[in-house]
Every structure is written in structure tokens, then in C-alpha cells.
C-alpha positions in Angstrom: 100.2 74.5 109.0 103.1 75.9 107.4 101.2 78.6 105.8 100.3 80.1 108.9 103.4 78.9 111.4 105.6 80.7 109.2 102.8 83.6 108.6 102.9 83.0 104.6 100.0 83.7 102.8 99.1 80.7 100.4 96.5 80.2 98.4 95.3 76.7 98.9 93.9 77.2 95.5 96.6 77.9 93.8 98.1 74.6 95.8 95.8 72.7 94.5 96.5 73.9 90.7 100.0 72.7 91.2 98.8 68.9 91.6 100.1 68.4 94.7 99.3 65.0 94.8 102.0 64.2 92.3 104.8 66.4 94.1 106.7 66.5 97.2 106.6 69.5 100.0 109.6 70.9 98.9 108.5 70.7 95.1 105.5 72.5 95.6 107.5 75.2 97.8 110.0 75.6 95.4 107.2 76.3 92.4 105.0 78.6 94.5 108.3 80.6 95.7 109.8 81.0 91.8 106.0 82.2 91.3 105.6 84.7 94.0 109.4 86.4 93.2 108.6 86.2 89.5 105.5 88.1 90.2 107.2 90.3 92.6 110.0 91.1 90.3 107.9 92.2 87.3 107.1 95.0 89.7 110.5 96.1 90.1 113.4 94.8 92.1 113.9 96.7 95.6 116.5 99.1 95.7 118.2 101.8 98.1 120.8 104.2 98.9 124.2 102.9 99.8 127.1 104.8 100.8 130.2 104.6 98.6 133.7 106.1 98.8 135.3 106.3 95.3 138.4 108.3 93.8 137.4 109.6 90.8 139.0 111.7 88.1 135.7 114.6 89.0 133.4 115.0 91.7 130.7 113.4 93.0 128.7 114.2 96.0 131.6 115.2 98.9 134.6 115.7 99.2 136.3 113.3 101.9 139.0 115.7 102.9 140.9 113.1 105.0 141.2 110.5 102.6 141.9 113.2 99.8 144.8 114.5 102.1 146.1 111.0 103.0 145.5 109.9 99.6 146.3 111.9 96.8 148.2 114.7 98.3 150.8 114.2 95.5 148.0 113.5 92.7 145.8 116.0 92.8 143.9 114.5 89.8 142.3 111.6 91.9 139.5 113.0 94.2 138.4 111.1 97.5 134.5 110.7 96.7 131.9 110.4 99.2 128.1 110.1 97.6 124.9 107.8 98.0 124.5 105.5 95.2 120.6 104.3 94.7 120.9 100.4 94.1 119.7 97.3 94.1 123.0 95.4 95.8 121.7 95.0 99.0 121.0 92.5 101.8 117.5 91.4 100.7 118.2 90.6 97.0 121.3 88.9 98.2 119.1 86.6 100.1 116.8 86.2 97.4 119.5 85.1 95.3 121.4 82.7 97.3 117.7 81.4 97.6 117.8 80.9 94.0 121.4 79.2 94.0 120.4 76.7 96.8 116.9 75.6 95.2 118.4 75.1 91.9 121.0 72.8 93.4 118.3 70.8 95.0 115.3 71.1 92.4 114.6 67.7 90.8 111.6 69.0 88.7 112.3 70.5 85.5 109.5 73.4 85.2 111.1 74.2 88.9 114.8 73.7 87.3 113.9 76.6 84.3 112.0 78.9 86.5 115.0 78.9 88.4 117.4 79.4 86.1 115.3 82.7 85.1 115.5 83.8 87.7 119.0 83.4 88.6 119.5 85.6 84.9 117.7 88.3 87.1 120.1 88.1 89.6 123.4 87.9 87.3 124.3 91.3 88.7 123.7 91.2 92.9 126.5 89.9 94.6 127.0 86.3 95.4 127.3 85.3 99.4 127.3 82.3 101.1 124.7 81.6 103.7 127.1 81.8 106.7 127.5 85.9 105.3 123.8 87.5 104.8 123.1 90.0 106.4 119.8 89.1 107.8 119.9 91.6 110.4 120.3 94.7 107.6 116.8 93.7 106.3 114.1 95.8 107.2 110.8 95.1 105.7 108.8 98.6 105.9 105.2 100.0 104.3 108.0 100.4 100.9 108.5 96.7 100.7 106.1 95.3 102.9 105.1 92.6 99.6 108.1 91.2 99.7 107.5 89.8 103.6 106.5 86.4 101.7 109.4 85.5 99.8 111.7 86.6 102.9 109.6 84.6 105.6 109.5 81.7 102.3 113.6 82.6 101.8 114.8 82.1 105.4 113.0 78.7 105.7 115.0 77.4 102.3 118.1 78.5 103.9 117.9 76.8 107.3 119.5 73.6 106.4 116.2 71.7 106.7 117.4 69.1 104.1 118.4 65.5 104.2 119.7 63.4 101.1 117.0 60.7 100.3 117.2 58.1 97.8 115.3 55.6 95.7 117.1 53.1 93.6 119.3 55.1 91.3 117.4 58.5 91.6 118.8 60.7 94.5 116.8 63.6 95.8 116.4 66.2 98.8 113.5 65.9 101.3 112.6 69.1 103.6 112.8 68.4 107.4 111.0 70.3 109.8 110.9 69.5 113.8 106.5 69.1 114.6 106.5 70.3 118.2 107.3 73.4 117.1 105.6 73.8 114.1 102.5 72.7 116.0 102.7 75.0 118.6 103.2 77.9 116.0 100.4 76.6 114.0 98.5 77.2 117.2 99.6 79.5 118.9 99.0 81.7 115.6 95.5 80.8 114.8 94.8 81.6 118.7 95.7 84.8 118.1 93.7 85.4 115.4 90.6 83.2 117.1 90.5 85.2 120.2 90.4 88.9 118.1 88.0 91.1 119.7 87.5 89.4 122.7 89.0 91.0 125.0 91.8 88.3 125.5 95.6 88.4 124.6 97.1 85.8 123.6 101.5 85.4 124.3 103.7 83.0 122.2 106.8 81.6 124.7 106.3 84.6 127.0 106.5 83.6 130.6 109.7 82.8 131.6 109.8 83.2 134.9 112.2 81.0 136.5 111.4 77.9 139.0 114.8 78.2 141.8 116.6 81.1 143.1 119.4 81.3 145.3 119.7 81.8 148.9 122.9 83.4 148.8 123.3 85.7 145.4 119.4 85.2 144.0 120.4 84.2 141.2 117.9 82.6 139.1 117.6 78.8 137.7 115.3 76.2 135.7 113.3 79.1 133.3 109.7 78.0 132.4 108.9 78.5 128.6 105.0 77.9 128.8 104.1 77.5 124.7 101.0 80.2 125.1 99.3 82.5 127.7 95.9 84.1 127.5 95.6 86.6 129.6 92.3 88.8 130.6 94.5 92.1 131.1 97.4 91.7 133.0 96.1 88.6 134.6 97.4 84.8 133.0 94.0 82.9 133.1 95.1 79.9 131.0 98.1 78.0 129.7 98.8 76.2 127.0 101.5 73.8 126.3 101.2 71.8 123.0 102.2 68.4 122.9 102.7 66.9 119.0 102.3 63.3 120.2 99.0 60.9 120.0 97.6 60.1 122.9 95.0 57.5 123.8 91.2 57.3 124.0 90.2 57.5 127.7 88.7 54.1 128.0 91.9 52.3 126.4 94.1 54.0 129.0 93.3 56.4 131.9 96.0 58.3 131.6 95.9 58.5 127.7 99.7 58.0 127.8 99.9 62.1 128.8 103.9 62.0 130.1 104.7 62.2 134.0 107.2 65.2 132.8 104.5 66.9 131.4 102.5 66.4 134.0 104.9 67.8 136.4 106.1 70.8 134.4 102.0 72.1 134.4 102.3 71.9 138.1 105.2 74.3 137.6 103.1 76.5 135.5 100.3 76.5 138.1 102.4 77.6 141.3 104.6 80.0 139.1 101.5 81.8 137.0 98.6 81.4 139.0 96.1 80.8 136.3 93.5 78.6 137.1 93.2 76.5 133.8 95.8 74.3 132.4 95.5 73.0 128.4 97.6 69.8 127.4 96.4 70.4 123.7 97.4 67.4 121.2 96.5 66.7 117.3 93.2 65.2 117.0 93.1 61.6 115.9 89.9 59.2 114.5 90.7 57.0 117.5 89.7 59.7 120.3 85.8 60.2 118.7 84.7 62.2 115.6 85.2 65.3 116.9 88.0 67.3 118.7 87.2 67.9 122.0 88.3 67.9 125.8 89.0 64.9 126.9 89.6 64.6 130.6 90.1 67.1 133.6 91.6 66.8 136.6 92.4 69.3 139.6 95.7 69.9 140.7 95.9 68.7 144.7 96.3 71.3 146.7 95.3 74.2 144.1 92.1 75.2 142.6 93.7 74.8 139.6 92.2 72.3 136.4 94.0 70.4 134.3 92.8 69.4 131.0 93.6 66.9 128.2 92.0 68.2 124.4 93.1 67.5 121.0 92.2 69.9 117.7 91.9 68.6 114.1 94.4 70.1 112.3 93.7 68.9 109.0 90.5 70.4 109.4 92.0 74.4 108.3 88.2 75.2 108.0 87.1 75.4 111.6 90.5 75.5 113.3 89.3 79.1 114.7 86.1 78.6 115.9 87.4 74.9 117.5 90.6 77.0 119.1 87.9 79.8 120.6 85.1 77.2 121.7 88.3 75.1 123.7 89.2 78.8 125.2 85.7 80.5 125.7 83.7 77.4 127.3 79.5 78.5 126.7 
């Protein structure tokens, strides 16, 4: 799920060769990181032109004639430089490094602990920031450094703050937290995308947004919808989806399957603002609803031609997760 929410390309192979049985989350994300950058790095660190203003004794690149005037009218020996220096001090290996810094403060392993402090060697020379000052917004990854797009996706998540202290008798440790309904909804709303390829349907992550009030006086607009995914068949929405990371019940131990009223009501809003005729409440599959992922219950809206259904996908089942996501989409 985390490989494809946050659109990282992991071998589960190479997982599996790490014995992730015997590791936390954060362990094994820590070792396949230093791997990747390690393997990136033997290629060459990325690098670029800066701009740098210097007063030199000689003259490189151009002459800033303001500065020079303002500067060293009196010493003519200093010259106000103005040139492009190619290097490898810039946003992106900043953020690889503070990376670096923040895993080997957290790191309990000791391969994880070395292959860190390797790799902070590497990094002796880029300047140290603290989180609160990268420049994620300077970053562009482009065709020239399009294999780095990994280790940035893998760097960002380290440096979100997703930690909590844990602790076990006298050892202390660091355990990675990360909020389910959203990584759910990712983790689906992704594999739809790539499940519905070629058939003619598009598929939108949190791209509604139209709003539910406006005003009488001023039109001003209040209570924005945020449906999770819309397909749409052109320019038409012909379903929504809204995930739900919660388990619900088998139909014959309750009617409702414990679906929430709220959630009920909000894919009412969906159906008046959106007009698509088929409504998904889509939930992780459990043994307790049947062997296999399915829909579970449908219902029409009163008043609409609308349908409202109840389905669940198995989502430790990475194997089939397309073909179940297109068969719950494109009924035969």
C-alpha cells in the first residue's frame, strides 16, 4: 500500500531479502532508502548552475558594475563578480541529507546505523538545513533526474514528522505513524487509475469540490464536497467513490453493516451535487464478510435514480487488486 500511495517503486523481492519478518516498517524503509541513494549516488550526485556574486582579485564571468562602483570604487583591486558556478549545493541534495541526519538519529539497527553514516561522509560537503528551511519548492525533478523521483517521494515521507517515541523495558525506539484513511484512499484511488487504462474512463483523485450552500445575498459559497474519486465517461461523473478505512459488518449480522449515518448522508450530497448515478462506499475486505471481496448491499437513493452500494477489496491481496478494482467498476 505504501509502495503505490506514495508512487515508490519497490521491489517486493528485494523486501522480502531484507527479512522483514524480523524488522519494523520503518527499519525496512530506512535499509531500502540507504540502498536506493547508495545506488543512485555511485552514478553521480546531481548537480547545477547556481548564480554567485564574488569579489575577486581577477575576473570571472561579468562584471557587476553597480556593486563594483558602490563597492570598490576606492580599491580597484577587488572586482564585483557575477558568474554561474556548476554544483552540487542545492535543494535536492540538501534534502537528501537532512534525510540522512534524521534516519541516523532514529535508526536502531546497526547495518542501517553504518550505511548511514556512509552516506552522511558523502554529504560532508552540502550544506546543513533544518527541516523547517528546505526548499521543497526549488526541486524540480525533470527527464535529467527523473531517477532520483524515489528517494525524493521516499525523503519527504521521512521528514513529515510521522514518528512517535515507543518503548519496551529499557530499550527506546521510534515507530512510523501514518493516518489509514488516507493512505487507503491513495492506495485506491492509484491502482484505479492504473486499472481503468484504456478503457475509456478517467479516473480524479479529490477533484470535485463543488460546494453544497451559497448565499442569497453575496453568492458566496459554503460546505465544499471533497468526493475521494470520480470516474468519469468524458466529461460526464458516472460514479463516486468515497473510501471508508473502517470494518464493517456481514449483512446478516447487521443490516446496515454499521455503514455511518454521516456517510450516508454526505453520498446523498454527492448524488444531488454530481449527478452520477452510482455511488461506491468501498471498505477493506475482511474474512468475516465471505471469501471473496465483493459488493455487498445496494440501495436507491429516494427520490433519485441513483444506487448506493456497500463493497470491500482485499488489500492484502497486491495480486489481483486491479482486476478486483475494474470488475467493481466495469460490472459484466
Amino acid at each position: 500500500m505504501l509502495a503505490v500511495a506514495l508512487n515508490l517503486k519497490l521491489d517486493l523481492g528485494a523486501i522480502t531479502d531484507l527479512a522483514w519478518q524480523r524488522e519494523t516498517l520503518l527499519e525496512i524503509l530506512i535499509r531500502i532508502f540507504c540502498t536506493k541513494l547508495t545506488e543512485a549516488l555511485r552514478k553521480g550526485m546531481p548537480r547545477r548552475y547556481i548564480n554567485r556574486d564574488e569579489d575577486l582579485p581577477v575576473l570571472r564571468g561579468q562584471l557587476d558594475i553597480t556593486r563594483q562602483f558602490m563597492r570598490h570604487a576606492a580599491d580597484p583591486s577587488r572586482l564585483a563578480c557575477r558568474f554561474d558556478l556548476l554544483s552540487n549545493d542545492m535543494p535536492l541534495n540538501r534534502i537528501m541529507k537532512a534525510a540522512v541526519v534524521r534516519l541516523a538519529r532514529i535508526s536502531r539497527r546497526p547495518t542501517n546505523q553504518q550505511h548511514l553514516r556512509e552516506l552522511a561522509f558523502v554529504y560532508a560537503e552540502i550544506t546543513d538545513e533544518p527541516v523547517s528551511a528546505l526548499r521543497w519548492d526549488q526541486v524540480v525533478i525533470d527527464r535529467t533526474n527523473r531517477s532520483w523521483q524515489d528517494l525524493y517521494s521516499m525523503a519527504r515521507l521521512f521528514l513529515q514528522n510521522r514518528y512517535q517515541t515507543t518503548t519496551s523495558g529499557s530499550g527506546e525506539g521510534s515507530a512510523m505513524m501514518f493516518e489509514m484513511n488516507s493512505l487507503f484512499e491513495e492506495y485506491v484511488g492509484r491502482s484505479l487509475i492504473r486499472a481503468l487504462a484504456g478503457t475509456g474512463l478517467t479516473v480524479s483523485l479529490q477533484a470535485g469540490r463543488l460546494f453544497c450552500l451559497s448565499a442569497q445575498d453575496n453568492g458566496r459559497a459554503f460546505f465544499q464536497t471533497k468526493p475521494d474519486i470520480l470516474i468519469r465517461q468524458g466529461s460526464a461523473v458516472i460514479h463516486i467513490i468515497d473510501t471508508k478505512w473502517k470494518r464493517i459488518s456481514a449483512r446478516i449480522d447487521d443490516p446496515k453493516q454499521g455503514v455511518s449515518q454521516a456517510d450516508v448522508y454526505q453520498m446523498m450530497a454527492y448524488a444531488q451535487l454530481y449527478g452520477a448515478p452510482r455511488l461506491t462506499l468501498l471498505y477493506p475486505h475482511h474474512p468475516d464478510l465471505g471469501h471473496e471481496a465483493a459488493i455487498h448491499a445496494r440501495y436507491r437513493i429516494s427520490g433519485h435514480d441513483t444506487t448506493l452500494e456497500t463493497a470491500s477489496i482485499d488489500v492484502s491481496n497486491s495480486l489481483q487488486i486491479l482486476a478486483k478494482l475494474r470488475a467493481l467498476v466495469i460490472e459484466e
